[in-house]
Each structure stands twice: as C-alpha cells, then as structure tokens.
C-alpha positions, 0 to 999 in steps of 0.5 A: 477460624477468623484469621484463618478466613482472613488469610485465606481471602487475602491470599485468594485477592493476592492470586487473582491480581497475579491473573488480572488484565492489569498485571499482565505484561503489555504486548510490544509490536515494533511497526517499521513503516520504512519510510523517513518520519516526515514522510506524509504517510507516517505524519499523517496516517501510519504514525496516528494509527499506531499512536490509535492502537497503544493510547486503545490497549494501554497495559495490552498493547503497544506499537513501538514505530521504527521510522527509516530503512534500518530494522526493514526496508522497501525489499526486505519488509515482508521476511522481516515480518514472517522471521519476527524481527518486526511484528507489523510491516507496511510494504507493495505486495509486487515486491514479495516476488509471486506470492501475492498475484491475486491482490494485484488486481488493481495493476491493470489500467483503466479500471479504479481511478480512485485510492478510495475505492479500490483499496475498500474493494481490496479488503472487501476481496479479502473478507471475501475469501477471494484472495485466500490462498494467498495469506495463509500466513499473512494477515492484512490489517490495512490495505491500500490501492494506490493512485493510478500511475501516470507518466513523468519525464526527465525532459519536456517531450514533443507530445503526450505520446512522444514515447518512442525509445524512451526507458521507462520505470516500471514497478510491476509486471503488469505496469512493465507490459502497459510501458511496452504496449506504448511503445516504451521500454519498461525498467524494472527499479525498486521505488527507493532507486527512481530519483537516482535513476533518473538523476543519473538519466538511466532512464528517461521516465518514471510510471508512477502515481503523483503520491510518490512525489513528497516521499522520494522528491520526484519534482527534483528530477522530473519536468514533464507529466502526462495525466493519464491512468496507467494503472496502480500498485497495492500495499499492506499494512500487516502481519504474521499470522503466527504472530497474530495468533499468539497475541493474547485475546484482549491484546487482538482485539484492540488491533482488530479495532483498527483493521476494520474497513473504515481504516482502509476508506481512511487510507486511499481518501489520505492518497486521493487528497495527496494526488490532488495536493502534490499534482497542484504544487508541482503544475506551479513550479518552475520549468513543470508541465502538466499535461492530459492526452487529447481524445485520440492519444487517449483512444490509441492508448486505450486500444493499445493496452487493451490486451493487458486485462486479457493478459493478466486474467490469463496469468493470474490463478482465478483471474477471471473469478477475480477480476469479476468481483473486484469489478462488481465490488467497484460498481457497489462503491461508485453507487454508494455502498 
C-alpha cells in the first residue's frame, strides 16, 4: 500500500510539473521597430521596453526585436502585424490609408504643443472607447503623438512666409491642407523618401517635427527652419488582437504591465527632450537658420488655417465628438491631471 501511495504522489508531482508556469513554452513576440538600431528611439525607448517586457516574463514571454526595414517597413508594418509575420509593430497611423481617422485628432494645428500631452490625451481617448471603432482589430500598446511639425528648407528664404510656389513635404492629409492654406504646394512622401527628395531638390521643403532629424539626417539636406506649430503626426506600438487574445494569461499580463499610461507620458517626454535637443545642435551648425515667425506672419497664418479644424471634424466620423474630448483631456493635462 506504501509503494502504491508512493507511486501515486510521485506520479501526481510528475503531471503537475507538466502543467506548472515553469515548464510552459515561453511566448516569442518578434517587435520590428523599423528603424536602424542606433535610431534615438530604439536606444533610448523601444529597445529598454522590450528588454523591460522579456527580464518581467522570464519563462512567459519574450520580445525578439527586428532592428531595420527587413522583416517590415514604414508602409508595410501594419499587414505585417495583422498576417503575424511580426506580433508588435510600431508605425504613423496616417500610413494605414482610411483606417485610423479618429487618432489622427493631433494632425490639426495649433492645438497640442507638447509630445507629452497629446500622446496621454490619445490613450486616454482610447481607454475611453472614443476611438473604438477604429481597432476592433488592433490593440494599441503605446501611443505617441509627435512634436508639431515645423517648416524646414533646402535653402535659406527671404522670409518666414516666403512660401509661395515652393513644393512642400507633407505627410498626411491634414498637414497637405495646412501646406496649401500657406500658400505651398503639398507633396505627399512617405517619411523614409524626404532626405532623398529633397537631396534631389524635388521638392523645396519638408513640414515635419525636429525628431526627424537624427533618424533620416535631415540637417544633411536642409538650411532654413521655420518655427512654427503646423500640427503632428500619430504613431503606435501595437498589436493583433487575435494575436493578443491568443497569449496565455500570464504571457498578457506582463505586456499589459508595459502598456500602461505612464509608458505613453514616457514616450512623448523622450520626443519633447529630442526636439529641444536636435533644434539646439542644428541652430549651431554651420550655414543653419532658425527662425520663428514675427506676430503678424503668426496671426496671418493662424487665420489662414483656421478653416482646417473646420474641415477635419467635417470629414472625420465623430469629429466633433471627438475633437471636443481630446480638447478637454488636454485641458485636464496642462492643469495637471
């Protein structure tokens, strides 16, 4: 009866460590951050929080991080993800063409100044349920809403406002609009073409936010900026939710441990750092010029633009219920909430 006893619990401890957290199979995520591995954004944040989300889910979970354009790229990252060829992607919601109007709130100018705002207000949205037509098969883990984008030129120009017949980049639909109200030509380039673009001189300018700069070294093939705030893009680190779904409880629980808000305030307080950084060292180099509109160029252009809010609630489904709570979230921020 003892050896039978005996068996038994030893075949009892034997299954339950066939079961136990410890002898499951880990769960590889393969994150492709797109970008070069000495990109400021993978050494200083995407590269920490995956490193945060593997040492966290030792035996879960673990981030496998594909530096570069190979496995997915600034245009393909979003299939990429849905078609599990890569389980966490990173990429600007305006290059995944209509599916994501909502998020891009933080395109109209002159509302958010601030990376660290307007990327909390996103998220805060999000847990909201405001933007949740738009990721019934998405699910966002981070969000970032950019620096506003200011104007950079080939060329130094007469005047802040010299923009007459100039070609200017523009990346989204809402920023094309802000080009033209100034009286430029928008260009539509994915982010990856605007150094050769503009190497090439096919086009004159670029509307962009300074963080571009160490990236896609900008300062190579630009002289003059304009400071100004013409409005921002959105991005996300993110995944399938069929993905998601399918991660084993515990392997869930250590991505949601780092897709909290605070990883988002991390995020847009690494860009505000990045724009004061990168504006300061290009101002000192050789043959640059900053400069920042006078009050009347500022007061023509505000009235210039201020039919593109107009414009963009018009053309977004819920505009206005939309553009009203990402105000007020705003107002709840700069107070200190």
């Amino acid at each position: 009866m003892l050896n039978h006893l005996r068996t038994t619990v030893a075949a009892g401890l034997a299954a339950a460590a066939m079961v136990s957290p410890a002898g499951a199979e880990e769960t590889k995520l393969i994150f492709a951050t797109t970008d070069v591995p000495t990109a400021h954004l993978n050494v200083e944040f995407m590269h920490p929080w995956a490193e945060r989300i593997t040492a966290q889910g030792k035996g879960l979970v673990a981030v496998d991080v594909r530096d570069g354009p190979t496995v997915a790229n600034h245009t393909n990252f979003f299939d990429r993800v849905q078609n599990d060829v890569i389980q966490i992607g990173w990429g600007l919601h305006a290059a995944v063409s209509g599916k994501f109007p909502r998020t891009q709130v933080a395109n109209v100018p002159l509302i958010a100044d601030k990376s660290e705002y307007g990327s909390v207000a996103l998220m805060r949205l999000y847990k909201s349920g405001v933007f949740d037509a738009e990721y019934n098969d998405t699910v966002p883990l981070v969000y970032v809403m950019f620096p506003p984008a200011v104007l950079h030129f080939r060329t130094a120009r007469s005047a802040p406002d010299d923009l007459k017949g100039t070609k200017i980049i523009a990346g989204s639909r809402t920023l094309s609009e802000v080009v033209t109200a100034l009286g430029a030509t928008p260009v539509s380039i994915i982010v990856s073409e605007v150094y050769p673009s503009l190497q090439r001189a096919t086009a004159d300018g670029t509307a962009t936010t300074w963080t571009a700069f160490q990236p896609f070294k900008l300062a190579e093939v630009t002289r003059y900026h304009v400071e100004t705030s013409l409005g921002s893009s959105t991005a996300m680190i993110f995944m399938a939710r069929k993905r998601y779904d399918a991660l084993p409880e515990a392997a869930r629980k250590v991505i949601d441990a780092n897709a909290v808000e605070q990883e988002t305030r991390n995020f847009g307080k690494f860009w505000d750092r990045v724009v004061n950084d990168e504006r300061e060292k290009t101002r000192a180099l050789p043959d640059h010029t900053v400069v920042t509109p006078s009050p009347e160029i500022q007061a023509r252009w505000r009235q210039a633009m201020s039919g593109v809010e107009a414009e963009w609630i018009k053309n977004t489904p819920d505009g206005d219920k939309v553009m009203a709570r990402y105000r007020a979230v705003l107002k709840e921020l700069m107070a200190g909430s």
